[in-house]
C-alpha positions as CSV (number, residue, x, y, z in Angstrom):
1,X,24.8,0.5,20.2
2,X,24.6,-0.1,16.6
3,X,21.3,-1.3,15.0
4,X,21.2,-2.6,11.4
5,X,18.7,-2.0,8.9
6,X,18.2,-1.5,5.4
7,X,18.2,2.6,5.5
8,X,16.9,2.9,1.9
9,X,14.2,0.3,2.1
10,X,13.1,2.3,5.6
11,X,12.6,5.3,4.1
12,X,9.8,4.2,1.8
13,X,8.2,3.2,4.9
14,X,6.3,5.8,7.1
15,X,8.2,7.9,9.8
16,X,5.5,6.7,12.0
17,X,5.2,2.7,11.4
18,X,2.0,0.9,12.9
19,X,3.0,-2.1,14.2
20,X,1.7,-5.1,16.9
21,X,3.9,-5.4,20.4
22,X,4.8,-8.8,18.8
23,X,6.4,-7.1,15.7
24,X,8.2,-4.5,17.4
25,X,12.4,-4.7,16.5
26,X,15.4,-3.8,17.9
27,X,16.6,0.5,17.5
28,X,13.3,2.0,17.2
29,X,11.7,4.0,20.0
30,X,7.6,4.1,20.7
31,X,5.3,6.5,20.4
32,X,4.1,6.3,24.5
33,X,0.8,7.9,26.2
34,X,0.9,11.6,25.7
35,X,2.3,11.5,22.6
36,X,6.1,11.4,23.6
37,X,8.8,9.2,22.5
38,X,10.0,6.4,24.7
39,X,14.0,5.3,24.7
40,X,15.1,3.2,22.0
41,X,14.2,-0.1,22.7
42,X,17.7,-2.6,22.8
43,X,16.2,-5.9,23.6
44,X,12.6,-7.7,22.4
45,X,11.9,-10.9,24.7
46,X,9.0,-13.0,23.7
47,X,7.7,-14.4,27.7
48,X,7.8,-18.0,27.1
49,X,6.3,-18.9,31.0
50,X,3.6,-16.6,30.8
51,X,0.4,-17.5,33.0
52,X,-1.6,-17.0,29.3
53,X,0.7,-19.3,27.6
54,X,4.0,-18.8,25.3
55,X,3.8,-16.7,22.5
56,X,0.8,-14.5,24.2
57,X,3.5,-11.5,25.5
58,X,6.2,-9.2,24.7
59,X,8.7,-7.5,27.5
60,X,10.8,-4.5,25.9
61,X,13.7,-3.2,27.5
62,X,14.9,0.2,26.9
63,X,17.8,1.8,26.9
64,X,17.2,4.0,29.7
65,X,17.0,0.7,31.4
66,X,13.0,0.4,32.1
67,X,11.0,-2.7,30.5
68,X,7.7,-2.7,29.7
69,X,5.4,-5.9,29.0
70,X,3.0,-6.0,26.4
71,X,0.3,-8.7,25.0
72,X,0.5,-10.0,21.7
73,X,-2.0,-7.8,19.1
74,X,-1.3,-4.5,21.0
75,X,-0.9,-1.7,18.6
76,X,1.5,0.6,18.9
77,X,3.3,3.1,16.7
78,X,7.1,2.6,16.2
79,X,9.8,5.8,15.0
80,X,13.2,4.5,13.9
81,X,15.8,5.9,16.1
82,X,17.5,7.8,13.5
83,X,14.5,9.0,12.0
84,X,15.6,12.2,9.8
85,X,11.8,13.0,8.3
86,X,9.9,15.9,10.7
87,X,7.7,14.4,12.4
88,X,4.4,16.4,13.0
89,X,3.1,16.7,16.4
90,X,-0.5,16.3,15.1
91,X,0.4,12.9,13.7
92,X,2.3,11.6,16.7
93,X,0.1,12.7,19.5
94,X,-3.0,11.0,17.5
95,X,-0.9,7.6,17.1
96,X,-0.7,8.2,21.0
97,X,-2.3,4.7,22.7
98,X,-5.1,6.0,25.6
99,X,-2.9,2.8,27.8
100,X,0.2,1.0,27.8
101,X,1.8,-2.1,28.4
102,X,3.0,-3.0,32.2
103,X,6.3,-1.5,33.3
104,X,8.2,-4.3,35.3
């Protein structure tokens, strides 16, 4: 699957990019509970029929075929899939979240 991004512009960004469930793209993969990197997420679905309301959560599918369903404002820490920069354990397992969304 090809993803398409400005690769310059990315690398003045952080390796490990803070972001809210809401703002999470396409090709980059999740820093999960215990510090390890999830699949890289194919598909970003904004849940319309929610019992909360639209635009109050996020379902992310993954490309080892698992979803998981966030609330808007969540914050989670995103790695591009094709990250080339080390990443230092230290750094990633702190960006770890204590919970995660709900796996469908």
């Amino acid at each position: 699957m090809a993803f398409y991004r400005d690769e310059r512009a990315a690398r003045r960004l952080p390796a490990l990019l803070p972001v809210e469930s809401q703002h999470v793209d396409e090709g980059y993969r999740l820093v999960g509970p215990g510090g390890r990197l999830t699949a890289v997420v194919v598909h970003v679905q904004w849940v319309d029929n929610h019992p909360a309301g639209p635009d109050t959560h996020v379902v992310l599918s993954l490309e080892d075929g698992s979803d998981v369903e966030f609330p808007f404002g969540v914050p989670l820490t995103a790695v591009w899939h094709a990250e080339r920069r080390p990443l230092d354990p230290a750094d990633v397992a702190a960006a770890a979240p204590a919970s995660w969304g709900r796996p469908l």
